[in-house]
Kinemage of the C-alpha trace (Angstrom):
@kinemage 1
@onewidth
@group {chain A} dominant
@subgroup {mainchain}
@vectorlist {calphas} color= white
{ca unk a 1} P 97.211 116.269 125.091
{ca unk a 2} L 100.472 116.343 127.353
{ca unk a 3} L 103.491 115.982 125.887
{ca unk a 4} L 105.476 113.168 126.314
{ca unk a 5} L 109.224 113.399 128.056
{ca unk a 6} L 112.330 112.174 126.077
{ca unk a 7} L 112.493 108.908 128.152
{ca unk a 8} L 108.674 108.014 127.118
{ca unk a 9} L 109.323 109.009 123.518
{ca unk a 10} L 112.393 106.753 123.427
{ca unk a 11} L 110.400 103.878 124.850
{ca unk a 12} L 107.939 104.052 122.336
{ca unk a 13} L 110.376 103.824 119.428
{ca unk a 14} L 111.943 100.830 121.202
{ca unk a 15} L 108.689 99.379 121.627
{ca unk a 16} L 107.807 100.228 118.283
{ca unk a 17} L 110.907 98.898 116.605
{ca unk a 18} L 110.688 95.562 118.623
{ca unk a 19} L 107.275 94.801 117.057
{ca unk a 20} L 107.991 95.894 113.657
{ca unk a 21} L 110.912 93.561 113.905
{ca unk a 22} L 109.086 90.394 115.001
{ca unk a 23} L 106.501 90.891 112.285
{ca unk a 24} L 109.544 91.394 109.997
{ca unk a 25} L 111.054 88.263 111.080
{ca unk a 26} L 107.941 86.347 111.297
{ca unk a 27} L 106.924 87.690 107.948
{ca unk a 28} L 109.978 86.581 106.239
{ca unk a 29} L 109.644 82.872 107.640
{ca unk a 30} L 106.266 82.676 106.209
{ca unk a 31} L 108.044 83.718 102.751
{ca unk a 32} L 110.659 81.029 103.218
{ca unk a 33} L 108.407 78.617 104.878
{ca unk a 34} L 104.844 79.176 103.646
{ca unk a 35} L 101.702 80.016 105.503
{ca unk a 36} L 102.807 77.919 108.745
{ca unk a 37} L 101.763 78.283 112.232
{ca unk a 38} L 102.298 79.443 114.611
{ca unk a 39} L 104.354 82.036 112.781
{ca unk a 40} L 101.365 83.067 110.752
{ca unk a 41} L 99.206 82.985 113.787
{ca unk a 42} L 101.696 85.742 115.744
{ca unk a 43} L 102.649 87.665 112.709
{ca unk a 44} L 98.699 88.697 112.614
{ca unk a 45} L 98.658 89.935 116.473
{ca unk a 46} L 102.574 91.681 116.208
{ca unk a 47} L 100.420 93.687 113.815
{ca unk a 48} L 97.725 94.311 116.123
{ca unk a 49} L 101.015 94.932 118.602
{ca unk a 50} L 101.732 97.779 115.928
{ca unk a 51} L 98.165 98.965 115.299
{ca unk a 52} L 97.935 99.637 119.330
{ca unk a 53} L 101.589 101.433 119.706
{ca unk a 54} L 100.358 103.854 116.499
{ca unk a 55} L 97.299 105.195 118.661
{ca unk a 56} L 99.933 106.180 121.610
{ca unk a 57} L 102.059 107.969 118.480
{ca unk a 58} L 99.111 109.428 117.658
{ca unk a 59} L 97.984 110.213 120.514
{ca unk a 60} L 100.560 111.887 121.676
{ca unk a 61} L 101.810 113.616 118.100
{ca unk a 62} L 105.319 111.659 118.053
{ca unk a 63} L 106.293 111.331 114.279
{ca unk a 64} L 105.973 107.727 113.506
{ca unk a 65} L 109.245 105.910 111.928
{ca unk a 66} L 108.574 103.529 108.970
{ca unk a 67} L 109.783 99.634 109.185
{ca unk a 68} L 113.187 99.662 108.635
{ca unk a 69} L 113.533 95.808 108.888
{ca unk a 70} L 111.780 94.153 106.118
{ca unk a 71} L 114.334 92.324 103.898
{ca unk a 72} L 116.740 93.146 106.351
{ca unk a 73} L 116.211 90.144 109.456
{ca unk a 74} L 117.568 87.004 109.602
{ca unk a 75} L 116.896 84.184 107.746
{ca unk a 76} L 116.335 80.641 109.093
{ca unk a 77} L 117.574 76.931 107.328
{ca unk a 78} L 115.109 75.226 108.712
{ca unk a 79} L 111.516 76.027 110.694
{ca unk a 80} L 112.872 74.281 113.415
{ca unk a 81} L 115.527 76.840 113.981
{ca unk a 82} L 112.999 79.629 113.192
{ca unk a 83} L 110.702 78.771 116.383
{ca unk a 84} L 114.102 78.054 118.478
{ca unk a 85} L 115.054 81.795 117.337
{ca unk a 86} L 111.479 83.087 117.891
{ca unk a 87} L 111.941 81.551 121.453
{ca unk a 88} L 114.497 83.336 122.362
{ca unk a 89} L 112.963 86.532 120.577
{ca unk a 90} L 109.787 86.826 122.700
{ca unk a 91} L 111.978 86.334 125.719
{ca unk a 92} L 113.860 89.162 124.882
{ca unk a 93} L 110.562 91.290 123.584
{ca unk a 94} L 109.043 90.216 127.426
{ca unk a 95} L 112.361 91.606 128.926
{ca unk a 96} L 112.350 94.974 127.109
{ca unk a 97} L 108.360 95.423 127.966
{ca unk a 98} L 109.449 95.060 131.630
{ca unk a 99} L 112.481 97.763 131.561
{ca unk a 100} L 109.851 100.171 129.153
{ca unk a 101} L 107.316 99.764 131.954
{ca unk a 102} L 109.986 101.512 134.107
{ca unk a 103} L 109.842 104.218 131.858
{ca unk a 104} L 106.359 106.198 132.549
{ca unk a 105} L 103.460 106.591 134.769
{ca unk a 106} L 101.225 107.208 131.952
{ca unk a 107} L 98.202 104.781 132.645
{ca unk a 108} L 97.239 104.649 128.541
{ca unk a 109} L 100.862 103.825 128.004
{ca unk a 110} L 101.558 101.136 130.818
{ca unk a 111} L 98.356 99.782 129.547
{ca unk a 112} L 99.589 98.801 126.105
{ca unk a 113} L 102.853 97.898 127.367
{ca unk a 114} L 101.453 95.701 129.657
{ca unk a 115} L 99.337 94.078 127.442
{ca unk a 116} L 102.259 93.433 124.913
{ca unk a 117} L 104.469 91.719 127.399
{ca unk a 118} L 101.565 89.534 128.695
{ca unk a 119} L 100.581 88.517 124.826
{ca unk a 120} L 104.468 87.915 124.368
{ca unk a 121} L 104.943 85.799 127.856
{ca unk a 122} L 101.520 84.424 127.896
{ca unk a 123} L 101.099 83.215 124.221
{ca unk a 124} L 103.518 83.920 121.667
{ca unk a 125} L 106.618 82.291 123.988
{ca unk a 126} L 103.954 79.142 124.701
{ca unk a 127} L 103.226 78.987 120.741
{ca unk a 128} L 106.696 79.146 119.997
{ca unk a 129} L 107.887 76.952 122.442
{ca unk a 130} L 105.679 74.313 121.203
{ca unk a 131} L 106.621 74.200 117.916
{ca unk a 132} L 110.216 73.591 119.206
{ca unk a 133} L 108.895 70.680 120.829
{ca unk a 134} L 107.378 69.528 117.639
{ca unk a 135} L 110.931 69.968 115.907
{ca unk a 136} L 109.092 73.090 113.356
């Protein structure tokens, strides 16, 4: 195992944080909203975002921080305005994979970041934007 620089470690915990956050979010509209897609739907895979940025902590021994955001994200008035917010979220979450990217040349790492960025570009942003076509 190689140790990771300071730049690396600091993506991570961005990367890390950014996920945790969108389930948080996502989590909390399902409280306010009930079990309604696609939120449900994307909340299940930003945990599978989490699941795959834990093996690179692991990995690489990098203490792992806790949530910090449940309880403590925005809340929506209507699930309209949640997918117009959630919009805007995973183009923001797609923006932050591509600076992170920038950040190593570790193949394991660029793997997982890449395949965040694509799942947030590819189908979370499409999901999202659909429901703000439906109106929630």
């Amino acid at each position: 195992m190689s140790t990771l620089d300071e730049s690396e470690i600091s993506a991570l915990h961005a990367a890390l944080d950014d996920e945790y956050h969108a389930w948080a979010t996502y989590d909390q509209v399902i409280r306010d909203f009930g079990l309604v897609r696609p939120f449900s739907n994307i909340r299940d895979a930003e945990a599978r975002h989490i699941d795959a940025l834990l093996g690179l902590f692991e990995r690489y021994g990098v203490p792992v921080p806790t949530n910090p955001w449940p309880g403590r994200v925005e809340r929506y008035p209507s699930l309209h305005e949640a997918c117009v917010a959630a919009v805007a979220a995973e183009i923001a979450n797609a923006a932050l994979y591509q600076r992170l990217l920038a950040s190593t040349t570790r193949p394991d790492i660029l793997a997982v970041f890449g395949n965040l960025q694509e799942a947030s570009q590819q189908r979370h942003l499409r999901a999202f934007q659909r429901c703000v076509e439906r109106r929630g």
